[in-house]
C-alpha positions as MATLAB code, in Angstrom:
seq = 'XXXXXXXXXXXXXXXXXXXXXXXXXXXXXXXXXXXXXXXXXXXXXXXXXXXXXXXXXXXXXXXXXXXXXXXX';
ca = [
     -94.364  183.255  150.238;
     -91.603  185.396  150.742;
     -88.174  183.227  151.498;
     -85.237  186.286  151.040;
     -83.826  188.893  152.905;
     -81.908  191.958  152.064;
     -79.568  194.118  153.968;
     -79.198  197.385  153.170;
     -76.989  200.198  154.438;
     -79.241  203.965  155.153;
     -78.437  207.053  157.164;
     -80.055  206.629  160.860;
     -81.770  209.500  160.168;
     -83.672  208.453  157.343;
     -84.509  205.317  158.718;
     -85.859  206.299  161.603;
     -88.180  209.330  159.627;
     -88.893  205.804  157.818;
     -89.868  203.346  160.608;
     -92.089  206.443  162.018;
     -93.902  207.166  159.204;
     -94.813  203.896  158.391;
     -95.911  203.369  162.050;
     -97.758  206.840  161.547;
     -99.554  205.573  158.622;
     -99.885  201.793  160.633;
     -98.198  199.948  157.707;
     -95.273  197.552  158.154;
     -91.731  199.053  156.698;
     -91.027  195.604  154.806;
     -94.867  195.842  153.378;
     -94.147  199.651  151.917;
     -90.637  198.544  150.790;
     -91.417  195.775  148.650;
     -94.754  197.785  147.320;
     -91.840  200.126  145.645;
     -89.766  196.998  144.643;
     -92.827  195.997  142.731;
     -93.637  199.396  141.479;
     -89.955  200.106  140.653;
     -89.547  196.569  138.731;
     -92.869  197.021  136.822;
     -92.055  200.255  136.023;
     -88.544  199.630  134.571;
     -89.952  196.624  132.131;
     -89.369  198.082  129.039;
     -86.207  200.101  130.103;
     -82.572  198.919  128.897;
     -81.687  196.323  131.215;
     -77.731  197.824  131.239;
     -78.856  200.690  133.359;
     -82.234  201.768  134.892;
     -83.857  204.910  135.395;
     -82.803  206.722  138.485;
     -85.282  207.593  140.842;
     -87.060  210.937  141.081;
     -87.190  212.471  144.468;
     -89.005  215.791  146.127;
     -86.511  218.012  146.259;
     -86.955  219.651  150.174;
     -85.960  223.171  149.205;
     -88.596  223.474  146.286;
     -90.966  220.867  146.446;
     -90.765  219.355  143.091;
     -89.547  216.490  141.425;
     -86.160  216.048  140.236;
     -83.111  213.299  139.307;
     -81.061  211.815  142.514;
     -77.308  212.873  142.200;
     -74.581  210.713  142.084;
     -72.111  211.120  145.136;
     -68.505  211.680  144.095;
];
């Protein structure tokens, strides 16, 4: 039973590449969003729990895994 909400804050543009996607792939947004909450919890178990891992993303200009970067 799910009982919480979030709010987050994401470019329009990424949203909307999102919400078309997932409608693409006929999968609710909220359904792939907390499948990564799960995976991302499960998968930081047995990390420090001061900090967690940052996320790896595809990096568009060569196609291969790499570390976010913080924003200054």
């Amino acid at each position: 039973m799910k009982d919480a909400g979030m709010r987050i804050r994401v470019e329009p543009e990424l949203r909307e590449k999102f919400v078309n996607l997932c409608r693409d792939n006929d999968v609710p947004a909220a359904q792939v969003l907390r499948s990564f909450m799960r995976e991302y919890v499960q998968g930081n178990k047995t990390q420090p729990k001061s900090r967690p891992q940052p996320l790896a993303k595809k990096s568009a200009a060569h196609g291969r895994l790499g570390t976010t970067a913080k924003r200054t």
